[in-house]
C-alpha positions as CSV (number, residue, x, y, z in Angstrom):
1,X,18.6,25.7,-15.7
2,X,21.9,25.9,-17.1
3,X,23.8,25.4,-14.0
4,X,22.0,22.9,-13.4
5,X,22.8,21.1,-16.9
6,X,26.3,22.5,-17.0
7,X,26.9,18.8,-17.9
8,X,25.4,18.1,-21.5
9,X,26.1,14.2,-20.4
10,X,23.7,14.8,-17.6
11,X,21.1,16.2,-19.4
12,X,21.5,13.6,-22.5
13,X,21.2,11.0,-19.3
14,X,18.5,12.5,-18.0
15,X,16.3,12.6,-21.0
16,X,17.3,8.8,-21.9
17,X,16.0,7.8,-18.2
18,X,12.9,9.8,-18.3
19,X,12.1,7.7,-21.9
20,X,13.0,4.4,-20.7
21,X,11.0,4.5,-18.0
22,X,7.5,6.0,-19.9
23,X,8.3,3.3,-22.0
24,X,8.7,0.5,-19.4
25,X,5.6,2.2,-17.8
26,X,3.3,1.9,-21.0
27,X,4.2,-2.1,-20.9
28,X,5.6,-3.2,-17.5
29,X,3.5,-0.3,-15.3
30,X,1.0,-0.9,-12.4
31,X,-2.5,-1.1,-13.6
32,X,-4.2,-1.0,-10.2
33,X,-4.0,0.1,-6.8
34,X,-4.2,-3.4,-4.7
35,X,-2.6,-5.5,-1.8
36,X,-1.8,-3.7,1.0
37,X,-1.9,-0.4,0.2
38,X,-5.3,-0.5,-2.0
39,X,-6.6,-2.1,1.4
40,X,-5.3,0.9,3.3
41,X,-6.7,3.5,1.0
42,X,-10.1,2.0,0.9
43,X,-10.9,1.2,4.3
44,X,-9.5,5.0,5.3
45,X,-11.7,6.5,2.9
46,X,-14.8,4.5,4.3
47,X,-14.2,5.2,7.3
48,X,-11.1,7.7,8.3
49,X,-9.4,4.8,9.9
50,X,-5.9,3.8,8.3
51,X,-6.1,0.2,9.3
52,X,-6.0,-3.3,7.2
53,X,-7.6,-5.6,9.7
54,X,-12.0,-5.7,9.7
55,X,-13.7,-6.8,12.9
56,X,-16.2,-9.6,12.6
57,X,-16.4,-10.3,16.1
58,X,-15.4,-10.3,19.1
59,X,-12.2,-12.7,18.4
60,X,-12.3,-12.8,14.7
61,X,-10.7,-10.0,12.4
62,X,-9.8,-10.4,8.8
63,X,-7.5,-8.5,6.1
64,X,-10.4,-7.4,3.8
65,X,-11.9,-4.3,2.3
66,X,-14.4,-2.6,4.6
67,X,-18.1,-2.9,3.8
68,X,-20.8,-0.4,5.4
69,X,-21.3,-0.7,8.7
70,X,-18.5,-2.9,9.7
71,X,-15.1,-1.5,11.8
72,X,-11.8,-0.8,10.6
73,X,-8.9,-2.0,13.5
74,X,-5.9,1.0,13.4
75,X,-2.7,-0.1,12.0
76,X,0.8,0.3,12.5
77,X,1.9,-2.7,10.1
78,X,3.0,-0.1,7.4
79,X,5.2,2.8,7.7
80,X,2.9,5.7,6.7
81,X,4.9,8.1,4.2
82,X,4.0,6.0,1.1
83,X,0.2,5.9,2.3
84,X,0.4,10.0,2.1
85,X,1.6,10.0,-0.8
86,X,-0.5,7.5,-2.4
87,X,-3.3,9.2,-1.0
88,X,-2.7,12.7,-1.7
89,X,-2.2,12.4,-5.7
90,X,-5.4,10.3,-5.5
91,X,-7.1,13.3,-3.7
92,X,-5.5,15.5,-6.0
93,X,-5.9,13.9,-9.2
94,X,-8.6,11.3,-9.0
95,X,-11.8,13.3,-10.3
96,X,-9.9,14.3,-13.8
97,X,-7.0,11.8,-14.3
98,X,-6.5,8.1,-13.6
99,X,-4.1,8.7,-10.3
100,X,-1.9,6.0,-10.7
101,X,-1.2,6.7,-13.4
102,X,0.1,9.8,-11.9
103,X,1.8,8.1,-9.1
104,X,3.8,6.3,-11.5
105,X,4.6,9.3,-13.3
106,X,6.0,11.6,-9.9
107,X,7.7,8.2,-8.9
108,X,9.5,8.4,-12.9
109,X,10.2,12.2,-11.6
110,X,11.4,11.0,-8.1
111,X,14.2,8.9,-9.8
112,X,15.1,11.4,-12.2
113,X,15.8,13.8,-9.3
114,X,17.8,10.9,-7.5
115,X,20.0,10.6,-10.8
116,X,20.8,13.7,-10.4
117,X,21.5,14.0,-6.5
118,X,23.6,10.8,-7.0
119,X,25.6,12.8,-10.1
120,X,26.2,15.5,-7.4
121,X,27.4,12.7,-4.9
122,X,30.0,11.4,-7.3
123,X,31.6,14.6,-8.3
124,X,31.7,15.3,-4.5
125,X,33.8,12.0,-4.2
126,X,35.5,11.9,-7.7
127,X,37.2,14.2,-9.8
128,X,37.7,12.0,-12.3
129,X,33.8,13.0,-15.0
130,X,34.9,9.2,-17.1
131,X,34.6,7.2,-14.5
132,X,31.0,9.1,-12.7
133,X,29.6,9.2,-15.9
134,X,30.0,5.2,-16.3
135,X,28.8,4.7,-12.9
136,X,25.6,7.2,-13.1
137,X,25.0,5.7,-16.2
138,X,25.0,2.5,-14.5
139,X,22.8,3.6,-11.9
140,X,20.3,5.6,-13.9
141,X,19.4,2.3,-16.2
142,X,20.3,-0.5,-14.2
143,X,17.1,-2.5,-14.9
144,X,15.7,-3.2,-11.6
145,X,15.8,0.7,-10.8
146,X,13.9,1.3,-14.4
147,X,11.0,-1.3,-13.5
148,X,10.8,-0.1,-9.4
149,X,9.7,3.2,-10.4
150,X,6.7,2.5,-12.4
151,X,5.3,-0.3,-9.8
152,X,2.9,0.7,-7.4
153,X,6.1,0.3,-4.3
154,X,7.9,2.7,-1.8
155,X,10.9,1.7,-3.3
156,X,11.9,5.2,-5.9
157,X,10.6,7.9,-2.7
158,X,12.7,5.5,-0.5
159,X,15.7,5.5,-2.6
160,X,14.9,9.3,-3.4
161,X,15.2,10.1,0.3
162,X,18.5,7.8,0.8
163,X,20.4,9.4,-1.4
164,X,19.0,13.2,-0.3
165,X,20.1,11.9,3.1
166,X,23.5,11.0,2.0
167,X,24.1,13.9,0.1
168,X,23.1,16.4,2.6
169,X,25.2,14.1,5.0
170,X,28.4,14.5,3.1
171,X,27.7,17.9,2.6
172,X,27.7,18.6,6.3
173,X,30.4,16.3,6.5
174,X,32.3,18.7,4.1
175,X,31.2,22.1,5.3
176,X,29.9,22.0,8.5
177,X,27.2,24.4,7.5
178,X,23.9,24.3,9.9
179,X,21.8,24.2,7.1
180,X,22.8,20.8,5.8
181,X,22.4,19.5,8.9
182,X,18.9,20.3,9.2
183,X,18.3,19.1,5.8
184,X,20.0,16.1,6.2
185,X,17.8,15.5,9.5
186,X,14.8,16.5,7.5
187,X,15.6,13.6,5.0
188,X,16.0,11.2,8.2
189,X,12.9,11.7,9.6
190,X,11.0,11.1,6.2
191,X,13.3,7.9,5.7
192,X,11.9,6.5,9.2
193,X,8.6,7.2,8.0
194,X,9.0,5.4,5.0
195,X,10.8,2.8,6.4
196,X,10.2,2.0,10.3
197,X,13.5,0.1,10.7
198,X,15.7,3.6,9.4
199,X,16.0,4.7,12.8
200,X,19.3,1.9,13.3
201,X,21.1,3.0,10.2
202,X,20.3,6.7,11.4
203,X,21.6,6.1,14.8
204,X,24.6,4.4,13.0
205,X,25.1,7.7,11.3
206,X,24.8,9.4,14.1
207,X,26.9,7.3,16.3
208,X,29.9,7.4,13.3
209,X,30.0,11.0,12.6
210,X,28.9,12.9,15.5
211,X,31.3,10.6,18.2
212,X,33.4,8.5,16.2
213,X,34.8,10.7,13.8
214,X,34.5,14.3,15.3
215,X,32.8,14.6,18.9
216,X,30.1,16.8,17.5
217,X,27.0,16.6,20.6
218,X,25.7,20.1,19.7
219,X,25.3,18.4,16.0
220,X,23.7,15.5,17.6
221,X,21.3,16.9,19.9
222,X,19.9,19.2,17.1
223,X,19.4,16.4,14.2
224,X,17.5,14.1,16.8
225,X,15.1,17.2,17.7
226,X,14.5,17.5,14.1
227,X,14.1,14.2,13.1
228,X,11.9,13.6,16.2
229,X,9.4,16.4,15.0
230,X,9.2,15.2,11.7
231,X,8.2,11.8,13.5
232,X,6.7,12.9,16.3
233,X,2.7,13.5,14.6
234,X,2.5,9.3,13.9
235,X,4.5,8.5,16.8
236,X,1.7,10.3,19.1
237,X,-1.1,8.8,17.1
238,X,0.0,5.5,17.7
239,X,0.5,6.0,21.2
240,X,-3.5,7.1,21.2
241,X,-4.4,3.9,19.3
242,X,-1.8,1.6,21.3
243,X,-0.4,2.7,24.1
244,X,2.9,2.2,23.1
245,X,5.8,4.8,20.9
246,X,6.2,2.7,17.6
247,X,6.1,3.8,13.8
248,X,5.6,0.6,12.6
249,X,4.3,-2.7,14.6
250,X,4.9,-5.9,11.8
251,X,8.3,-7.7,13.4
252,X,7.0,-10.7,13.9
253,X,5.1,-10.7,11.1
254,X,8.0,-10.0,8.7
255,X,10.4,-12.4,11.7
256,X,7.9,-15.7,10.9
257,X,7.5,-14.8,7.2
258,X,11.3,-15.3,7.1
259,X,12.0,-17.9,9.8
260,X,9.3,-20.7,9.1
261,X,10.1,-24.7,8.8
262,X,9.3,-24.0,5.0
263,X,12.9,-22.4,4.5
264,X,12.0,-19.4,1.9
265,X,14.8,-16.9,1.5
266,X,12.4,-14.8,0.0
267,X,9.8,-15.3,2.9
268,X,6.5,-17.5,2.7
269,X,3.6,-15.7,4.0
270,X,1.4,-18.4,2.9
271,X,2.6,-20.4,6.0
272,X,1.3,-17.7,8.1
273,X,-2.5,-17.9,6.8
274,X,-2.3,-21.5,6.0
275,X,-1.2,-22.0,9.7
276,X,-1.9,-18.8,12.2
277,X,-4.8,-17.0,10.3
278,X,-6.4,-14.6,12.8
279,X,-9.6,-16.6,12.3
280,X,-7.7,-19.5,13.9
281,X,-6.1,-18.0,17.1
282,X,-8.6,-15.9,18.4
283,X,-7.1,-13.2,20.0
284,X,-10.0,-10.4,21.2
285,X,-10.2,-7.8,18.4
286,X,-10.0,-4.5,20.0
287,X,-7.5,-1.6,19.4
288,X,-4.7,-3.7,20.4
289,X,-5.4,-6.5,18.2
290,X,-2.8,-5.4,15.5
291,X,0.0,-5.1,18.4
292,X,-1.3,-8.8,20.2
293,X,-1.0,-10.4,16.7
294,X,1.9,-9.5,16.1
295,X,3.4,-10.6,19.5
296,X,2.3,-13.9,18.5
297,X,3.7,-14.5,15.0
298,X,7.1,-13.5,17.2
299,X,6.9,-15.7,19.5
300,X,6.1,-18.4,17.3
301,X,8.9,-17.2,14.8
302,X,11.6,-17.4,17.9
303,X,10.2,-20.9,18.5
304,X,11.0,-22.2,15.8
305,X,14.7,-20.5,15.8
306,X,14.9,-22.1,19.3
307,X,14.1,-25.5,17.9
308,X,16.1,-26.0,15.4
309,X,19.0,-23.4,15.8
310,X,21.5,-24.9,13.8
311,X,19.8,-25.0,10.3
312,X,18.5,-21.4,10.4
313,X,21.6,-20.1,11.3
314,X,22.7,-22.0,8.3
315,X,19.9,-20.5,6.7
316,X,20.5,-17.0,7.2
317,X,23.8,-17.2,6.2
318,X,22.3,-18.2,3.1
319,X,20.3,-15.5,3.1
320,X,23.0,-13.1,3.4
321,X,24.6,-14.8,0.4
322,X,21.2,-14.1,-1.5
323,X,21.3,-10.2,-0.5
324,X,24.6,-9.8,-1.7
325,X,24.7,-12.0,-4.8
326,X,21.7,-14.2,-6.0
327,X,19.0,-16.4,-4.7
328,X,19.6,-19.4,-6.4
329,X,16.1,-20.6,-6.0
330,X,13.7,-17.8,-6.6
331,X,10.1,-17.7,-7.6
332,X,9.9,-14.3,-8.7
333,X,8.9,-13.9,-12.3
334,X,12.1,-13.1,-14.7
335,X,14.5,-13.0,-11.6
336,X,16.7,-15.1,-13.9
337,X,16.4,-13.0,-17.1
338,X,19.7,-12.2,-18.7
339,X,18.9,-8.3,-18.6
340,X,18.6,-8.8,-14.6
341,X,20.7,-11.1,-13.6
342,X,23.9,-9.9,-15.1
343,X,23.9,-6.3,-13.6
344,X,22.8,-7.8,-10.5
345,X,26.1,-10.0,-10.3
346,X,28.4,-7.4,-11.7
347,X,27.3,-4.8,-9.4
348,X,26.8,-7.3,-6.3
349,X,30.6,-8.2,-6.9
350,X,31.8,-4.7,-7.3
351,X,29.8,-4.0,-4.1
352,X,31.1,-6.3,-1.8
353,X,34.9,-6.2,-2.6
354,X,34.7,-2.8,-2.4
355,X,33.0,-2.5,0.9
356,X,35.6,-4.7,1.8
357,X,38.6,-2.4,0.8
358,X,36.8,0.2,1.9
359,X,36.8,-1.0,5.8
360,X,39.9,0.4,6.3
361,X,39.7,3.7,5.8
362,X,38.4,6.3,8.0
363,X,35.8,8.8,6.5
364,X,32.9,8.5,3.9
365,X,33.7,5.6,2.6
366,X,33.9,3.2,5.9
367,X,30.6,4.5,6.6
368,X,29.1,3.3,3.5
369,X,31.2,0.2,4.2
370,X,29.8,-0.1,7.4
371,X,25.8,0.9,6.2
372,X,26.3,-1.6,3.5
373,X,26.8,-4.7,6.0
374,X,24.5,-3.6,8.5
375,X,21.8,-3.2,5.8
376,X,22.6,-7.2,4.6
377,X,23.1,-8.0,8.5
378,X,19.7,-6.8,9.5
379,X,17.3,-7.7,6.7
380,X,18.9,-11.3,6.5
381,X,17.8,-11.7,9.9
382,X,14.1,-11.8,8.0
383,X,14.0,-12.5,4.3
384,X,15.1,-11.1,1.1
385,X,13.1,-10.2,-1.9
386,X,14.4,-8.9,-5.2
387,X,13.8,-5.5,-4.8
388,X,15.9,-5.2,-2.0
389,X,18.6,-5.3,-4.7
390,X,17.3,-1.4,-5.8
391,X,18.4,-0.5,-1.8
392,X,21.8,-1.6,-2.2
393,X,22.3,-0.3,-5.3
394,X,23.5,3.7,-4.6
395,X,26.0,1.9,-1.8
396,X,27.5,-0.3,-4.3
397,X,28.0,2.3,-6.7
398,X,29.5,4.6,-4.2
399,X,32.0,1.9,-2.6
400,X,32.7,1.5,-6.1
401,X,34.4,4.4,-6.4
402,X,37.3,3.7,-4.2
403,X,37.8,0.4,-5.4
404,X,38.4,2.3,-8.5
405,X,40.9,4.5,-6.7
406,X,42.3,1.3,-5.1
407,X,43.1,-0.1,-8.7
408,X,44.3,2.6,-10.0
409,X,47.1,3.3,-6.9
410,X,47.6,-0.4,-6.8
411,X,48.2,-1.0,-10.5
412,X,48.6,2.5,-12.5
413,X,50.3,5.1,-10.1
């Protein structure tokens, strides 16, 4: 325990974060388990199924809750680490304490353990404690961070498994020592689980350290098998339920939310049901309805890019702005409240010039550089919400630290 607060700022840090967010949990917290994943939960303990879509009949299926006697469709329109772990602490917990609230209470725990991960990340990058204190403080109450982890979102195990991946990353980097690398694999795997679309920024990692900066195939070889068999269980149960390798099967779903004559930055899923409800397009419900569907909202989604190319290249560049800075025209409640908005554009600035600078330079840095634009790149291509915002923020911080560096050669040495 005292190693492990050898910083009394950490600890004093810690114990701030752990109270802000119990507090913003008692006001702000998730009351309820609902959407998608209260859908998933119920209809798996009907009937063992993990699926969202109900048969009625024989070309009509419906995003409902399941009722006796009626059949649950498998899904793959979630990634499935979040639906463990929902489902565990309700197993767990639900016959003597109310489980989300417990959820919300390891997802408070989650991003205490990030807070300190990241601390470790910064001392590994900067010797200077001033300036990693100021920037862990930054991340540990940056607002958006404080209200993710007490909703009822993948957001704090997704961040909590970024940064373990970084770190152990870096620390392989560093030493070279086997064990990191299998960590840092281990962490990969769970991120692809948690988030089906990992696997690019993974192969980016991959791709950077293991050819680009040292050749490394030994290195390679082993964190694929690893990652792989961390994988490999949903991979193989989707294969049985869809003939096909996939962890997660909602790209045209998340490609026409985005891309959709109603130009949403932050996505209109309205226009889907309004115009392309499954009780409307009658595609034959059986185990590859999930998969057919979701064909079709892609194809429609690339029609309307063929269309009309100009304005939604136009429009995802203004995506793209949104990710990095501000959507100018949101509808999300207190998206323009003081407390959020101004860490969002102080950080969003930082972010980007430094990402920026920090093209240049071979090694840890150009990677986050490099993560940091593929990450806008890629989700722009869809839509952006507010939360995406929590994502960025450990990459910010990080590029931030050279840009510190930057200044100080530039204007001090």
């Amino acid at each position: 325990m005292k190693k492990i607060f050898e910083s009394k700022e950490l600890f004093i840090l810690l114990l701030i974060s752990f109270f802000v967010r119990i507090l913003t949990a008692y006001f702000y917290g998730e009351g309820a388990l609902i959407n998608e994943w209260g859908t998933l939960i119920h209809n798996f303990e009907k009937t063992g199924t993990i699926g969202i879509f109900v048969r009625l009949d024989e070309f009509t299926a419906i995003d409902k809750l399941v009722e006796n006697g009626e059949k649950v469709l498998p899904s793959a329109f979630m990634p499935p680490l979040y639906f463990y772990f929902i489902y565990t602490i309700k197993f767990i917990f639900n016959n003597f304490l109310n489980f989300i609230h417990v959820i919300i209470f390891f997802q408070i725990i989650l991003s205490l353990v990030s807070i300190y991960f990241f601390y470790k990340i910064l001392n590994f990058l900067e010797n200077n404690k001033n300036i990693n204190l100021i920037i862990l403080t930054i991340f540990a109450l940056f607002p958006l961070y404080i209200y993710s982890a007490v909703q009822i979102s993948s957001i704090s195990l997704q961040i909590y498994l970024l940064i373990g991946f970084f770190y152990f990353l870096f620390k392989f980097y560093k030493t070279n020592k086997r064990k990191h690398l299998i960590i840092f694999s281990l962490f990969a795997g769970l991120l692809i689980l948690i988030r089906g679309e990992f696997y690019l920024f993974y192969f980016l990692t991959l791709v950077y350290f293991f050819l680009f900066v040292e050749k490394n195939l030994k290195g390679l070889l082993i964190s694929l098998i690893i990652s792989l068999i961390i994988v490999s269980p949903y991979l193989y149960r989707n294969y049985l339920n869809f003939d096909t390798f996939t962890i997660t099967k909602s790209l045209g779903f998340n490609l026409l939310k985005g891309n959709n004559p109603t130009y949403t930055i932050e996505g209109n899923s309205d226009f889907i049901l309004d115009n392309f409800s499954s009780t409307n397009i009658k595609l034959k419900t059986d185990k590859n309805y999930e998969i057919n569907l979701d064909n079709f909202y892609k194809k429609k989604a690339i029609d309307y890019i063929k269309n009309d190319p100009i304005n939604y290249i136009n429009f995802y560049f203004k995506k793209v702005f949104s990710y990095i800075f501000l959507d100018l025209n949101s509808s999300y409640d207190n998206y323009y409240n003081l407390l959020h908005l101004i860490p969002k554009i102080f950080i969003s600035i930082i972010g980007f010039v430094s990402a920026i600078i920090c093209l240049r330079k071979k090694g840890i840095f150009q990677y986050l550089s490099l993560y940091y634009f593929a990450n806008i790149f890629l989700f722009s291509v869809f839509f952006i919400l507010p939360r995406y915002s929590v994502i960025l923020l450990p990459i910010n911080l990080l590029l931030s630290v050279e840009l510190i560096n930057f200044l100080r050669r530039k204007f001090i040495n």
